[in-house]
N, C-alpha and C positions, 0 to 999 in steps of 0.2 A: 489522531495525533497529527500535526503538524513539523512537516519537515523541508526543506530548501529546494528539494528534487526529489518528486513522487515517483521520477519515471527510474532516475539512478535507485534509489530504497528498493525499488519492485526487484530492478535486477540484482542486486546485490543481495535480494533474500531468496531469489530464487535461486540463484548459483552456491551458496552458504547451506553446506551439508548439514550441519544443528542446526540452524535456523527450518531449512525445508522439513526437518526431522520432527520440528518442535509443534508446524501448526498448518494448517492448508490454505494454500493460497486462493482465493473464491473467483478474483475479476481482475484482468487488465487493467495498467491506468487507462481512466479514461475521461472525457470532461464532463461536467454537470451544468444543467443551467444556472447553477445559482451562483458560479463563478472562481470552480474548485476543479483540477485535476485529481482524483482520487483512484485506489484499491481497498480492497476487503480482504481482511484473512483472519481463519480461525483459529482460537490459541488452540493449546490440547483439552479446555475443558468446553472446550466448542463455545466460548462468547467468539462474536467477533469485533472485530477492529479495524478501524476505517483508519487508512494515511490516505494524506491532502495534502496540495500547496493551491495556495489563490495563483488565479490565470491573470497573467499579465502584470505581476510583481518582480520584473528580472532583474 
């Protein structure tokens, strides 16, 4: 999923007591070569889900 601020989503799901309740969070934002800041988290049925925003679209 794509969203405007990986780094704000990260912490606003990590502070969000349903949210923390609902799925695990696997990785820091962090940046990728291919030119995305990204996290990983697993829902309750254990897929996971990548948030992204492209680097250097401010």
């Amino acid at each position: 999923f794509y969203t405007d601020d990986v780094d704000e989503l990260f912490a606003y799901m990590q502070n969000d007591e349903t949210i923390s309740g609902l799925g695990k969070l696997e990785s820091k934002p962090q940046d990728a070569t291919w030119g995305e800041r990204f996290f990983h988290m697993l829902d309750p049925d254990g897929y996971k889900m990548s948030f992204a925003t492209p680097i250097g679209n401010e």
